[in-house]
SERO-4910 file (N, C-alpha, C, O; in steps of 0.05 Angstrom, whole numbers):
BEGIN
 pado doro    nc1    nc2    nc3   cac1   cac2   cac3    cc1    cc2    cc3    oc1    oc2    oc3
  Unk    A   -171   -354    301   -145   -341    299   -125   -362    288   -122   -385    297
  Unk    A   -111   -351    267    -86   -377    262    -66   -380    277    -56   -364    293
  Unk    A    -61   -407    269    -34   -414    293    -11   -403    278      2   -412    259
  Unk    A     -7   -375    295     17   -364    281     50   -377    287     69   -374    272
  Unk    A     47   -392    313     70   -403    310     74   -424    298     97   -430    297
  Unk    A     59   -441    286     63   -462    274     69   -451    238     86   -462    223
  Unk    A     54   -433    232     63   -415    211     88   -409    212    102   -410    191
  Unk    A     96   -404    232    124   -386    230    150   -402    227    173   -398    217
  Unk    A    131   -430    246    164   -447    238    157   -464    212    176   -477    205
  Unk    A    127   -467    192    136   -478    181    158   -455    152    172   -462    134
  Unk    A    153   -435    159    169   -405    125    193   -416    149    210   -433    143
  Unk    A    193   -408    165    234   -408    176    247   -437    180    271   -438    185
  Unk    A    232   -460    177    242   -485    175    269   -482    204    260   -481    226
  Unk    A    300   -482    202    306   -484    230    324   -463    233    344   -468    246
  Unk    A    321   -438    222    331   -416    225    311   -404    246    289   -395    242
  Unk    A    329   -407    273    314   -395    292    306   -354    299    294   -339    315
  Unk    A    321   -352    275    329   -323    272    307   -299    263    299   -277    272
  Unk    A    299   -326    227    285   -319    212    258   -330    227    238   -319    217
  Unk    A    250   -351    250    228   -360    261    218   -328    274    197   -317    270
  Unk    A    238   -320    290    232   -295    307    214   -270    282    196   -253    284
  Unk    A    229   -280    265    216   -254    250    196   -253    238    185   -233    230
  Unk    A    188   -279    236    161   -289    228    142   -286    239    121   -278    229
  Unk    A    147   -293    268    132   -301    289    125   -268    302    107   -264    317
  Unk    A    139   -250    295    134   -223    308    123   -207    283    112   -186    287
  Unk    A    128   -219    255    104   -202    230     82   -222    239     65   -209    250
  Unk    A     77   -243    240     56   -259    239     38   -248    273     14   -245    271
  Unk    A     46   -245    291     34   -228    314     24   -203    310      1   -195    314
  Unk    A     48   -187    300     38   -160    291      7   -156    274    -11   -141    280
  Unk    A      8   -174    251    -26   -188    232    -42   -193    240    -62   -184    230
  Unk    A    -44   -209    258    -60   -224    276    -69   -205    293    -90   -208    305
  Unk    A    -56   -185    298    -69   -164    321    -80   -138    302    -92   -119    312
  Unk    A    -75   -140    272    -92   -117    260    -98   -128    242    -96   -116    220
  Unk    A   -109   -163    243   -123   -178    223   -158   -171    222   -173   -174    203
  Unk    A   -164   -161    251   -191   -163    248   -204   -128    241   -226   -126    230
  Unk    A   -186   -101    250   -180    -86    238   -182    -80    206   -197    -63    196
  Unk    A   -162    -98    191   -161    -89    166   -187   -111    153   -186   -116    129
  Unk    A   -204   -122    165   -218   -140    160   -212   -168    140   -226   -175    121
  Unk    A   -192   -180    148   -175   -194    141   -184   -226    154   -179   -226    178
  Unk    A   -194   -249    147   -200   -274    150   -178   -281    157   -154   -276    153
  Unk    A   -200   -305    173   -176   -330    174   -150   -334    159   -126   -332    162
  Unk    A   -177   -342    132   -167   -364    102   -139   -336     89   -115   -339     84
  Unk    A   -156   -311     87   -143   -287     79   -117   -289     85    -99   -294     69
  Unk    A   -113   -284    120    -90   -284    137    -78   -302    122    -59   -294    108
  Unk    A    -84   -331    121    -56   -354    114    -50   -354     87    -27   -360     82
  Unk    A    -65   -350     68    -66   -342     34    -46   -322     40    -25   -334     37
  Unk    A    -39   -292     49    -28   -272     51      4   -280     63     26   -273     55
  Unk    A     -2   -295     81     26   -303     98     46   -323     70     66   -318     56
  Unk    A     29   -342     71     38   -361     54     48   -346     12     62   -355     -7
  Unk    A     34   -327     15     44   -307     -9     68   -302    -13     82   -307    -33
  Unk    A     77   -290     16     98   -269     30    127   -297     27    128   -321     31
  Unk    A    151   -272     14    174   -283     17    191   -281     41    214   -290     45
  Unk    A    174   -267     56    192   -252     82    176   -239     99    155   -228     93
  Unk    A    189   -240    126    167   -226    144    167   -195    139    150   -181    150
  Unk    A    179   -189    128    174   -164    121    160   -147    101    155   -124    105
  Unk    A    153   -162     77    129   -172     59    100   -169     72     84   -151     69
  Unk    A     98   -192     88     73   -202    105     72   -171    117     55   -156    109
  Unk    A     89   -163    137     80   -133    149     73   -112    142     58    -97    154
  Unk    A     88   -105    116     76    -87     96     53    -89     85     36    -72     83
  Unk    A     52   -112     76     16   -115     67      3   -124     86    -19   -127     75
  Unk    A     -1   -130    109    -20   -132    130    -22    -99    141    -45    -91    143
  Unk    A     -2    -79    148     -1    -51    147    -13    -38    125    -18    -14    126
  Unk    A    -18    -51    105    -18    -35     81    -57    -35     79    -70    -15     71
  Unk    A    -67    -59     88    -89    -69     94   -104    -59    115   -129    -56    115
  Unk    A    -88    -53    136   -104    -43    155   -106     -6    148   -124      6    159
  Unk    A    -89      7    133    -94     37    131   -116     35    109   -133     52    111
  Unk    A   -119     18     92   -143     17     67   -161     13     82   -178     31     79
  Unk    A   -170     -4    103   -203     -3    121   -204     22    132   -226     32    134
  Unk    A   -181     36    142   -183     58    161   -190     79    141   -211     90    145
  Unk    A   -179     86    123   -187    105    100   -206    103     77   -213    120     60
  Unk    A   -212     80     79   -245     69     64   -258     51     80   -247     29     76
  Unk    A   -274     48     94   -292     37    113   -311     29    101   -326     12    109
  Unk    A   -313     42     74   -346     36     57   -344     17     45   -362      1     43
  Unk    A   -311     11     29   -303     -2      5   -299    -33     15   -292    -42     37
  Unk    A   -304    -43     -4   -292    -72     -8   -266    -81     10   -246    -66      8
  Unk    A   -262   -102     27   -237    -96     47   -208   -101     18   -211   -105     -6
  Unk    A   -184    -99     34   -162    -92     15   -160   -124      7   -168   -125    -16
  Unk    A   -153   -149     17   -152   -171      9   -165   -174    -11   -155   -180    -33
  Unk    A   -192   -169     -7   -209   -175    -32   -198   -169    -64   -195   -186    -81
  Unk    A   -194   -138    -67   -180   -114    -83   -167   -136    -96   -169   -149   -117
  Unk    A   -151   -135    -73   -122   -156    -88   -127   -175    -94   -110   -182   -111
  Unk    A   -141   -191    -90   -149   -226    -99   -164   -216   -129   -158   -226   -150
  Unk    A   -185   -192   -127   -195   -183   -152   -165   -183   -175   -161   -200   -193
  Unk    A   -147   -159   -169   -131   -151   -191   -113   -173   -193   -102   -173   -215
  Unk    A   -105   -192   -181    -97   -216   -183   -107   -234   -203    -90   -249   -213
  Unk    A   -135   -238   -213   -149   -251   -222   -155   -242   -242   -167   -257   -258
  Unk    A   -151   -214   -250   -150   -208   -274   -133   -199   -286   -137   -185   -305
  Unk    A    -96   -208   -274    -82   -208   -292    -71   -239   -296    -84   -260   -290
  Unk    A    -51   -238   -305    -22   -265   -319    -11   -268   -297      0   -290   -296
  Unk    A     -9   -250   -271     11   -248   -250     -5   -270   -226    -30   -271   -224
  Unk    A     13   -285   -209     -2   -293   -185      5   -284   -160     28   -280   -156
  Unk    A    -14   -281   -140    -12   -279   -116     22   -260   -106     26   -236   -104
  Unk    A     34   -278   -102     66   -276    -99     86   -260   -115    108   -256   -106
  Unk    A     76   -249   -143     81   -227   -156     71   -206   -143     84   -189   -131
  Unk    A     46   -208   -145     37   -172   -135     43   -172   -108     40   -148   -104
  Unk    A     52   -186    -80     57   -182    -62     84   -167    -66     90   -143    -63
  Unk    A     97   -189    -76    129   -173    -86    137   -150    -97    157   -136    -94
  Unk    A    111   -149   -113    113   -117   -130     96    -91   -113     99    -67   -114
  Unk    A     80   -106    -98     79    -80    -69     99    -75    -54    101    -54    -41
  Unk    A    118    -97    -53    135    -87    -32    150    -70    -46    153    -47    -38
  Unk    A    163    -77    -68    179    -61    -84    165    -34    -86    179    -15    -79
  Unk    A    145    -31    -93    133     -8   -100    130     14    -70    130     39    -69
  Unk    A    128    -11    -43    136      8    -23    165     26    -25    170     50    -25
  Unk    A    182     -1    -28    214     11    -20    215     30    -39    228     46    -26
  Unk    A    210     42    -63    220     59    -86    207     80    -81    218    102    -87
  Unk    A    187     79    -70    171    110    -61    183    121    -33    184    145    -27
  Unk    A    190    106    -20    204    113     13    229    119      3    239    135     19
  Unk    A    251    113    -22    274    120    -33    271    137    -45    291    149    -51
  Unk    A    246    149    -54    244    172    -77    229    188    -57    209    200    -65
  Unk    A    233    189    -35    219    203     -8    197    217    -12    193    240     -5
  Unk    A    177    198    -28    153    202    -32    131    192    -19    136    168    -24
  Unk    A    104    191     -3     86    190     11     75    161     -6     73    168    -29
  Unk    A     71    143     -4     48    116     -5     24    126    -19     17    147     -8
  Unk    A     17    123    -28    -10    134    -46    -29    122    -39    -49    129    -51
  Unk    A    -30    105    -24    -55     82    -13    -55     60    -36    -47     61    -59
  Unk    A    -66     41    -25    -70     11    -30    -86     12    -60    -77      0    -79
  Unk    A   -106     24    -61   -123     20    -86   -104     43   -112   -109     38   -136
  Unk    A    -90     59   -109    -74     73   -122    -56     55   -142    -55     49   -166
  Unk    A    -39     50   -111    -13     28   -115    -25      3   -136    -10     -4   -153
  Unk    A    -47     -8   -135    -68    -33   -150    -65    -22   -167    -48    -30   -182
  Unk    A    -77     -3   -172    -87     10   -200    -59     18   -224    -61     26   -247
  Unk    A    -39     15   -212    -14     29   -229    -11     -2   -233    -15    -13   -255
  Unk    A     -3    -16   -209      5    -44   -219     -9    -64   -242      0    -81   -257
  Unk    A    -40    -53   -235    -59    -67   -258    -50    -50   -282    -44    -64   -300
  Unk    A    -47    -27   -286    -34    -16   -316     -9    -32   -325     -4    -36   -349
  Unk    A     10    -40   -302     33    -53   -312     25    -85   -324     34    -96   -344
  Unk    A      8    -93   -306      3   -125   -316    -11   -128   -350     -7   -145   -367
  Unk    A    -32    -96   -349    -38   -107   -369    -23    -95   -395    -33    -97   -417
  Unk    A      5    -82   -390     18    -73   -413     35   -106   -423     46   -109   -445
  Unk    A     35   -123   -407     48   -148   -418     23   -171   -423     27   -195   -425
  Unk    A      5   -162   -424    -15   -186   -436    -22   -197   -453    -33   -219   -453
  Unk    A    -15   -176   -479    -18   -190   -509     16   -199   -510     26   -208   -531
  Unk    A     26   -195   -495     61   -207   -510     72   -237   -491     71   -242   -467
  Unk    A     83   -251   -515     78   -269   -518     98   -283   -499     98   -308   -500
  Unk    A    118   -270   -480    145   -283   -458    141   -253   -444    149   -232   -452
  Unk    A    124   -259   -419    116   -237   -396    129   -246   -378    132   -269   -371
  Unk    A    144   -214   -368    161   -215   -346    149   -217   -323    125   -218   -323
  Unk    A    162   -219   -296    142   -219   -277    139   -186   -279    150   -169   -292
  Unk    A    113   -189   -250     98   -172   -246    122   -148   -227    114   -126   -223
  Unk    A    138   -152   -221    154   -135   -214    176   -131   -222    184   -110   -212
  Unk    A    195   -141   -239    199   -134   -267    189   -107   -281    200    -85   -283
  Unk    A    167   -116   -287    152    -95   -297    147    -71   -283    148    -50   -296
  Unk    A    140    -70   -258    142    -45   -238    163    -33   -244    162    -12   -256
  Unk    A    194    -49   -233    213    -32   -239    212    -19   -266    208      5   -267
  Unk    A    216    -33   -287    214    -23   -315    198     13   -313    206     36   -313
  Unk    A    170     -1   -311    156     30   -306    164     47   -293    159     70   -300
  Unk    A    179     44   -269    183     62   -244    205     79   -261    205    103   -263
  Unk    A    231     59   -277    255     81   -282    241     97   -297    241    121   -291
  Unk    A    226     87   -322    214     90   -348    206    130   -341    218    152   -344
  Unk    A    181    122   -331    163    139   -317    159    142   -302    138    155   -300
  Unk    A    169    137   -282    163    144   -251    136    145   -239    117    135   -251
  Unk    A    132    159   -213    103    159   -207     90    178   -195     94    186   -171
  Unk    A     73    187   -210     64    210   -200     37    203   -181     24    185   -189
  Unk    A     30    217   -159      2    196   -139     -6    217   -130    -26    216   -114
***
């Protein structure tokens, strides 16, 4: 199990505020880490991604409904370390651009399409900037698409 409090104070440094909030996404993970079949190494790669504890809970949430609704498939970490690896974008983009991609569908009071969906649109966005030569980030580009064309799931 990771030491989630030592995690938490090192993202909140001496904001005891932002420690709490860490320390209560980072508990929340840790109790549906083994659930969404989520590692150790996974867990701290994922935390350490995350700009915010609220980041980290969405995609540790986001992880545990992909095991629950595919049990067969590849766990969700993996997915994402895959579409990570085969774009320009790293780690900390596509976290960002899930979250985004959460908030715009909960604003456009639209239902989550699941995890491998959400990948699959984002992998269309990464690879519409791959032959050009000054790529925006990976959420950037979400938004772009989202006003552009919106989303249909």
């Amino acid at each position: 199990m990771p030491d989630i409090e030592s995690l938490a104070d090192q993202f909140a440094g001496d904001d005891k505020a932002l420690y709490m909030g860490w320390l209560e996404a980072l508990s929340e993970g840790a109790f549906l880490q083994e659930e969404a079949n989520l590692g150790e190494e996974g867990f701290e790669m994922m935390a350490r991604a995350c700009t915010s504890p609220k980041q980290f809970a969405i995609i540790v949430e986001s992880f545990d409904e992909h095991a629950k609704e595919h049990p067969d498939m590849p766990n969700a970490y993996q997915l994402l370390v895959d579409h990570v690896d085969e774009s320009n974008h790293n780690l900390s983009e596509w976290v960002a651009a899930l979250e985004y991609f959460y908030d715009w569908l909960a604003q456009q009071k639209q239902k989550a399409p699941g995890l491998l969906s959400m990948l699959e649109y984002l992998s269309c966005c990464a690879e519409s900037q791959s032959s050009l030569p000054h790529q925006e980030s990976l959420p950037d580009v979400l938004t772009d698409m989202l006003d552009r064309y919106g989303y249909e799931g």
